[in-house]
LOBADREN-331580 format. One line per field, with one value per residue (C-alpha): residue in one letter; x, y, z. Coordinates in Angstrom, 1 decimal, always signed. Layout:
<pazas>
residuo [A / ...];
c1 [X / ...];
c2 [Y / ...];
c3 [Z / ...];
</pazas>
This chain:
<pazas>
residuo [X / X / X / X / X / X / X / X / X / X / X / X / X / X / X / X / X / X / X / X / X / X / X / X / X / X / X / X / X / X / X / X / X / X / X / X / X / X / X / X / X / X / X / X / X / X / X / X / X / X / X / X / X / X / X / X / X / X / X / X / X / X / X / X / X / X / X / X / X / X / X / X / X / X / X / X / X / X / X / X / X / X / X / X / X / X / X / X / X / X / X / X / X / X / X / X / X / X / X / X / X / X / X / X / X / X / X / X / X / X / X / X / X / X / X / X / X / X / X / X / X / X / X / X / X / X / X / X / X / X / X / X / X / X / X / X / X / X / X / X / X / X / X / X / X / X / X / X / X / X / X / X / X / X / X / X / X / X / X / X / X / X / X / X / X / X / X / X / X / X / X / X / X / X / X / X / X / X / X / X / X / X / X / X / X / X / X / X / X / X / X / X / X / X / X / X / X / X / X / X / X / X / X / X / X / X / X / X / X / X / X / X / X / X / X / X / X / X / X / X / X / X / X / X / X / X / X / X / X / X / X / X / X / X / X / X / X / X / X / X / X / X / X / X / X / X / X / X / X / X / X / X / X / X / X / X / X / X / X / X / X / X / X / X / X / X / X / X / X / X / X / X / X / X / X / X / X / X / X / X / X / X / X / X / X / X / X / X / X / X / X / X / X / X / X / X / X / X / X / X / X / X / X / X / X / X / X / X / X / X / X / X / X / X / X / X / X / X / X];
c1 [-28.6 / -26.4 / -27.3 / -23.8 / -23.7 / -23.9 / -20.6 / -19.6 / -19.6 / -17.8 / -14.2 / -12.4 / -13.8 / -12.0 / -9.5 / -6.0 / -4.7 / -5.4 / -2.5 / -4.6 / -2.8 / -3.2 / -3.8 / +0.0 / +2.1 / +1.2 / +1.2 / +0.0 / -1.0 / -1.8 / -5.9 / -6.3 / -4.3 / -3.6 / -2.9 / -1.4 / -2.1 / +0.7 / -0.2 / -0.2 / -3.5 / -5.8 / -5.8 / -7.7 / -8.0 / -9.3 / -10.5 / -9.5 / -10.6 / -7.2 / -7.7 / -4.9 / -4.3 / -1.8 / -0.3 / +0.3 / -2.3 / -3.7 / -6.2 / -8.9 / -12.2 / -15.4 / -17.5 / -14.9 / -13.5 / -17.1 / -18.4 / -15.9 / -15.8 / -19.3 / -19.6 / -16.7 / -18.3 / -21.7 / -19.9 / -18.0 / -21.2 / -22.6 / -19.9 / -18.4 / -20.2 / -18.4 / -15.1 / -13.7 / -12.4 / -10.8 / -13.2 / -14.6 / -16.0 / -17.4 / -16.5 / -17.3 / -18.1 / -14.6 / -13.3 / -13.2 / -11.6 / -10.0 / -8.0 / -4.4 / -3.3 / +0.4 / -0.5 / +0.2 / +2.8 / +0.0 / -3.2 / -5.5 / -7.5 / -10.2 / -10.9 / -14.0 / -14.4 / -11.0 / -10.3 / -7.6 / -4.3 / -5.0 / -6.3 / -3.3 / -1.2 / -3.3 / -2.6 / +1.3 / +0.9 / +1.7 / +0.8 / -0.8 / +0.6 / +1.6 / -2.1 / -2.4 / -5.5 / -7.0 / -6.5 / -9.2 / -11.0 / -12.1 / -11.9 / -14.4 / -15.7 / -16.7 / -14.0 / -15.0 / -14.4 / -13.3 / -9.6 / -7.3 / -4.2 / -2.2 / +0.4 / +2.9 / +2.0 / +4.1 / +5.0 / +3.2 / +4.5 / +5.6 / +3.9 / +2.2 / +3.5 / +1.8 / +2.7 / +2.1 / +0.9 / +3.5 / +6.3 / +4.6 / +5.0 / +8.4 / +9.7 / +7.4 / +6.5 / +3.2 / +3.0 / +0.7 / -1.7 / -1.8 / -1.9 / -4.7 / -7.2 / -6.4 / -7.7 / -11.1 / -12.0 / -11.3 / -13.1 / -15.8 / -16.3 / -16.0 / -19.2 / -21.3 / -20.4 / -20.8 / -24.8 / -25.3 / -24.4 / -26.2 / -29.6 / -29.0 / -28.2 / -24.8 / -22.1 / -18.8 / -15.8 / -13.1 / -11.6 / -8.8 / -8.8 / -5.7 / -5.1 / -4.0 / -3.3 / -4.9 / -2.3 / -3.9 / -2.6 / -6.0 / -6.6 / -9.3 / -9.7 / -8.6 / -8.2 / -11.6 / -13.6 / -16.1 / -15.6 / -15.2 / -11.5 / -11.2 / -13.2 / -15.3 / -18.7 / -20.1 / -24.1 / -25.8 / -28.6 / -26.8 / -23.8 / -24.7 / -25.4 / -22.3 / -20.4 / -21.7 / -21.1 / -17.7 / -18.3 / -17.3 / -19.7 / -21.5 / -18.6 / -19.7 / -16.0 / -12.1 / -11.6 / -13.4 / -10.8 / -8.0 / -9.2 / -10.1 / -6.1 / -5.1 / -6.7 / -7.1 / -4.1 / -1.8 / -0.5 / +0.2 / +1.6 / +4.7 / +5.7 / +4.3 / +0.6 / -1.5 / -4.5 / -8.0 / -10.7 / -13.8 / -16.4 / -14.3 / -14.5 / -17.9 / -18.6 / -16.8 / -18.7 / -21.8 / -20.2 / -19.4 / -22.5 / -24.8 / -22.8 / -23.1 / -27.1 / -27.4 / -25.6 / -27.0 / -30.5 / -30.0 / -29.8 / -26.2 / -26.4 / -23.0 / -22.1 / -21.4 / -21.8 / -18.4 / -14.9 / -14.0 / -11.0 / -12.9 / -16.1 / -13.3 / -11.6 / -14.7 / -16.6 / -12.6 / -13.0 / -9.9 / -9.1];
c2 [+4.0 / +2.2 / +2.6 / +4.2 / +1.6 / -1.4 / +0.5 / +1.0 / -2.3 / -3.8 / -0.9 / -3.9 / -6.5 / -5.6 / -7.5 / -6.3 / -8.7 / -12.4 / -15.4 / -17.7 / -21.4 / -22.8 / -19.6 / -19.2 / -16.3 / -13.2 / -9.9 / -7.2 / -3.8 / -0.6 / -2.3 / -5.7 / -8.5 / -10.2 / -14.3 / -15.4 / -18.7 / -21.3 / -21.0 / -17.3 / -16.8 / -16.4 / -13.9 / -14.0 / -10.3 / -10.2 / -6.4 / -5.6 / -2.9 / -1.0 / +2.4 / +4.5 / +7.7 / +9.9 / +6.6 / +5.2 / +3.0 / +5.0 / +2.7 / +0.0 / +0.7 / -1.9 / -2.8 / -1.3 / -4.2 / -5.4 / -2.0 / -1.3 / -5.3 / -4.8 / -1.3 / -2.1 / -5.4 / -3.0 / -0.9 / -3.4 / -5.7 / -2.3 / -1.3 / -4.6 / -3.6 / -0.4 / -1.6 / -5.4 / -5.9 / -8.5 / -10.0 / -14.1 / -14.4 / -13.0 / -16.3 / -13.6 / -10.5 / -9.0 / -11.4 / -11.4 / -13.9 / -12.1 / -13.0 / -12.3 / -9.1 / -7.4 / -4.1 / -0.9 / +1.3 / +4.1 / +5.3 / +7.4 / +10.0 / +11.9 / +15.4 / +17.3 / +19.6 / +21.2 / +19.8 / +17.6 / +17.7 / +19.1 / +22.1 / +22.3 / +22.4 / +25.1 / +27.4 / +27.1 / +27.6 / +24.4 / +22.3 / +19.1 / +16.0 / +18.6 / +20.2 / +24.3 / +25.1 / +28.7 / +31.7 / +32.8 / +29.2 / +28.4 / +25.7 / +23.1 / +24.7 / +22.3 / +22.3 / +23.5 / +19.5 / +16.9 / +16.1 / +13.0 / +13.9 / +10.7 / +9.7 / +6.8 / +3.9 / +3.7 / +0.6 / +0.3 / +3.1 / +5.2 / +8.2 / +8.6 / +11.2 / +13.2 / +12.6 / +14.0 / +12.2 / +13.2 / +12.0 / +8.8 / +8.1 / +9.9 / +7.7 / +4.8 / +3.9 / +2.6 / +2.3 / +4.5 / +2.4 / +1.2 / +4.7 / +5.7 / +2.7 / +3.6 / +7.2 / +6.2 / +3.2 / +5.6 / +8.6 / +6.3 / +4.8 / +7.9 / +9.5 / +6.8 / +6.5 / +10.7 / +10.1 / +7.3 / +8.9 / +12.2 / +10.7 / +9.3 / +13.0 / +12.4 / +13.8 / +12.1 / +14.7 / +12.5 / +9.1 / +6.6 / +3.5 / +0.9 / -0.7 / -4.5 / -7.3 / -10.4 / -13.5 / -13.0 / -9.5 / -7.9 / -4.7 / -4.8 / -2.3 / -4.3 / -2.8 / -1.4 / +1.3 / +3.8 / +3.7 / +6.2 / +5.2 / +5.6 / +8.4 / +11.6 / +11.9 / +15.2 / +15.4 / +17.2 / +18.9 / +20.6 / +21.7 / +25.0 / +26.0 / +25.3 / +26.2 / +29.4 / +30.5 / +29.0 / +26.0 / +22.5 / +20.2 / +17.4 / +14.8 / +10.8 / +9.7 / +9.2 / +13.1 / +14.2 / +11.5 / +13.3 / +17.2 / +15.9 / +14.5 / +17.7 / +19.8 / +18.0 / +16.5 / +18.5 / +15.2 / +14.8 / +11.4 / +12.3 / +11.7 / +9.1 / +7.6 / +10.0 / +8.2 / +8.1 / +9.0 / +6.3 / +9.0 / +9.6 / +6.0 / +5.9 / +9.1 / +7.1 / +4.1 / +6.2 / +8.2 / +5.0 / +3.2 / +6.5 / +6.6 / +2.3 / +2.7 / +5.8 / +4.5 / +0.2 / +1.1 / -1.2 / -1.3 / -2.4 / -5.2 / -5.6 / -9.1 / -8.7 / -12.6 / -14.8 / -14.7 / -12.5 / -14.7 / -17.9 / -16.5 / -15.8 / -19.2 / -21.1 / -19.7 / -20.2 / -23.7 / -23.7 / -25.4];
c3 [+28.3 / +30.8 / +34.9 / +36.3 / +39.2 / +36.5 / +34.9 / +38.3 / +39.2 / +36.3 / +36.9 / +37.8 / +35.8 / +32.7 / +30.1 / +29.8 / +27.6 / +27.0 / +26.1 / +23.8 / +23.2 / +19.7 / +17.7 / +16.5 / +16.9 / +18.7 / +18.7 / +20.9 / +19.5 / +21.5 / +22.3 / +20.4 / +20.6 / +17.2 / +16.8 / +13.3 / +12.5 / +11.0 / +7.7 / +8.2 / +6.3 / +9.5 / +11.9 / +15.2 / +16.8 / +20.1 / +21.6 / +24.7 / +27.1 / +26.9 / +26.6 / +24.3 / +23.3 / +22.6 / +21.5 / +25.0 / +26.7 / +29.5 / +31.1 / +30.8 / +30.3 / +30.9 / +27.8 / +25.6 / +23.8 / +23.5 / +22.0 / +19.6 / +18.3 / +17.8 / +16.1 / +14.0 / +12.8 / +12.0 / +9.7 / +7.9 / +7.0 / +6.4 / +3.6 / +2.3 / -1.2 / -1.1 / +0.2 / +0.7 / +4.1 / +6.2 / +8.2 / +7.7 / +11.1 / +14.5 / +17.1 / +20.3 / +21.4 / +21.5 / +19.2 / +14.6 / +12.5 / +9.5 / +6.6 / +7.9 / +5.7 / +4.9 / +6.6 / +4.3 / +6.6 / +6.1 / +7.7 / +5.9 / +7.8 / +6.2 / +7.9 / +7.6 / +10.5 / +11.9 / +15.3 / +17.0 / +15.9 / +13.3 / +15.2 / +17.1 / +14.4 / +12.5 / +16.1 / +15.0 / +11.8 / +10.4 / +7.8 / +8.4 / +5.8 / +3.4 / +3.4 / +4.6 / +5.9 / +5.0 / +7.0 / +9.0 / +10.6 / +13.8 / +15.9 / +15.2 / +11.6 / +8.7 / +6.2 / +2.3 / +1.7 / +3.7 / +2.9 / +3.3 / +6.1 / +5.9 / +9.0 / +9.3 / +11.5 / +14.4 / +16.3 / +19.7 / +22.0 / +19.4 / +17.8 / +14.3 / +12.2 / +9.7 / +5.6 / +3.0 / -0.4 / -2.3 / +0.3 / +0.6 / -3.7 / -3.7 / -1.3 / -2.8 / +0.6 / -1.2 / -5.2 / -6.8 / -7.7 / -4.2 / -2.7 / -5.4 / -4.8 / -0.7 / -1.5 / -3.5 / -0.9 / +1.3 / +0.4 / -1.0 / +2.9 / +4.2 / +1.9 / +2.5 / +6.4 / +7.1 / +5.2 / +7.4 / +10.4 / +9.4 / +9.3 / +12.4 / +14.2 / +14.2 / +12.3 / +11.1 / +11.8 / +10.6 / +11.0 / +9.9 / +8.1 / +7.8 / +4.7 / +3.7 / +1.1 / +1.6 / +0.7 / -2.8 / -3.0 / -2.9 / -1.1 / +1.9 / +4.6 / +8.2 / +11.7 / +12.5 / +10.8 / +12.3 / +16.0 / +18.6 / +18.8 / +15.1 / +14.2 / +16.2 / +16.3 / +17.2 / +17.9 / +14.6 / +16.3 / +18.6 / +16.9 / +14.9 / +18.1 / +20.5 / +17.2 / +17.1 / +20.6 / +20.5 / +22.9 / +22.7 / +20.3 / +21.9 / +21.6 / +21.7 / +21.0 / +22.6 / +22.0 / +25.3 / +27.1 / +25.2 / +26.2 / +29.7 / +29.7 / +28.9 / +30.4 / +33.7 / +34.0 / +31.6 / +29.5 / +25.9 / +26.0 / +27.9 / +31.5 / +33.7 / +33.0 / +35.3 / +37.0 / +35.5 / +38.0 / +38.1 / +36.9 / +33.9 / +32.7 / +33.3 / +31.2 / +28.7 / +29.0 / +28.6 / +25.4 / +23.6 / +24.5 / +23.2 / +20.1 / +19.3 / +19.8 / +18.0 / +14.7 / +14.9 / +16.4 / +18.8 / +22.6 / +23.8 / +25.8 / +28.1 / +29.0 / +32.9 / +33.9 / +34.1 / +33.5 / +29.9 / +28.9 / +29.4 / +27.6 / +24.6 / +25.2 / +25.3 / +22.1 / +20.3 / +20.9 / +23.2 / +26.5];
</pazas>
């Protein structure tokens, strides 16, 4: 486990955002920022240590862009049998090379515990993507099967909305044979990810995947799959327990940040940024770390010596 005063240490020593010469066009999306290439068939994605949620960056967090580049990269060796993605190569750290993919204008989120949003639109009554939930659940309780709660993908700054299948084919916003492949790669990543994680005393409560075509037209998952931004990860040995007495579940994902937002600062993505207190980043350091080694087997190992950007420029090949 990381020493607090290591995290402490690094609060400052953090990447925002990086301006890399030679790569092509860029493009800067709520934490990574994407180069396109001339041709337009390679795409360098570089993780940052932006922090978003509620679909605003908040903050930046140390090791983050490191963390996630790195559990991402785990899962997608881990499943490229099960689903293609985009990757071709890992230059750095915080840095993939992937093929450069026409996004799908969808996420898919798989749901298997009620919590989140979706929790908080059960309180109201409401359907979530054209799915009702049955009477009677509480918070946090394992859904009869998980289900698929597609949203739109919003431009940086903007929110994700919830869809519904049927929208999404009556308004052919994807095909149907587009949409359908997206459902079994998705579900079939989900499975295998949820076992995985279960043997290793964690569960998998839900997550998202982004969908692309390659220039060849073929499907591959892109973005990043399995991390604490893109999924929750609730401790398995513990959470009959806290369920039962109708506490919190050990949480080793973003969706303690996002309560802590709320409850300690009363924000929802609103109003001005509020300011995120050192401990707080270093509980999150801590989470993100526990969760990495808990799901690879392997000790993190934080790069704290030199400059990030010229680390990133130098293992690019770029002056």
């Amino acid at each position: 486990m990381l020493d607090d005063e290591l995290i402490r240490n690094q609060l400052d020593n953090t990447l925002d955002k990086i301006d890399l010469k030679g790569l092509g066009k860029k493009y800067e999306g709520k934490v990574r920022d994407n180069y396109i290439d001339e041709d337009e068939k390679v795409r360098t994605i570089v993780s940052t240590d932006r922090l978003s949620a509620f679909d605003r960056v908040i903050t930046e967090i140390p090791f983050k862009g490191q963390l996630l580049n790195q559990m991402s990269t785990f899962w997608f060796n881990k499943t490229k049998d099960i689903a293609k993605n985009h990757i071709i190569e890992v230059p750095d750290p915080n840095v993939v090379r992937t093929h450069n993919c026409d996004p799908m204008p969808i996420e898919m989120i798989v749901r298997a515990y009620i919590t989140g949003s979706a929790w908080r639109a059960y309180q109201k009554g409401e359907a979530v993507s054209g799915i009702t939930f049955p009477e009677g659940l509480k918070r946090y309780q394992k859904l009869e099967k998980p289900v698929i709660t597609p949203s739109t993908k919003a431009p940086k700054g903007e929110h994700d909305l919830p869809i519904s299948r049927e929208e999404i084919l009556e308004k052919e916003i994807v095909d149907k044979e587009t949409y359908e492949k997206m459902e079994k790669m998705t579900m079939d990543l989900f499975n295998f990810a949820s076992d995985y994680c279960a043997q290793n005393n964690l569960i998998l409560v839900d997550c998202k995947f982004e969908f692309g075509k390659t220039p060849d037209g073929e499907l591959v998952v892109i973005d990043e799959i399995f991390t604490p931004d893109a999924s929750r990860f609730w401790m398995k040995d513990t959470y009959s327990e806290h369920f039962e007495k109708g506490e919190n579940p050990e949480r080793l994902d973003k969706e303690f940040f996002r309560q802590w937002l709320i409850d300690e600062k009363d924000y929802m993505g609103d109003g001005p940024i509020p300011d995120v207190d050192p401990d707080v980043k270093i509980e999150f350091v801590k989470r993100y770390a526990k969760s990495y080694e808990m799901i690879t087997g392997e000790e993190f190992e934080p790069i704290v010596e030199g400059d990030i950007k010229e680390r990133i420029k130098k293992n690019l090949g770029l002056k």
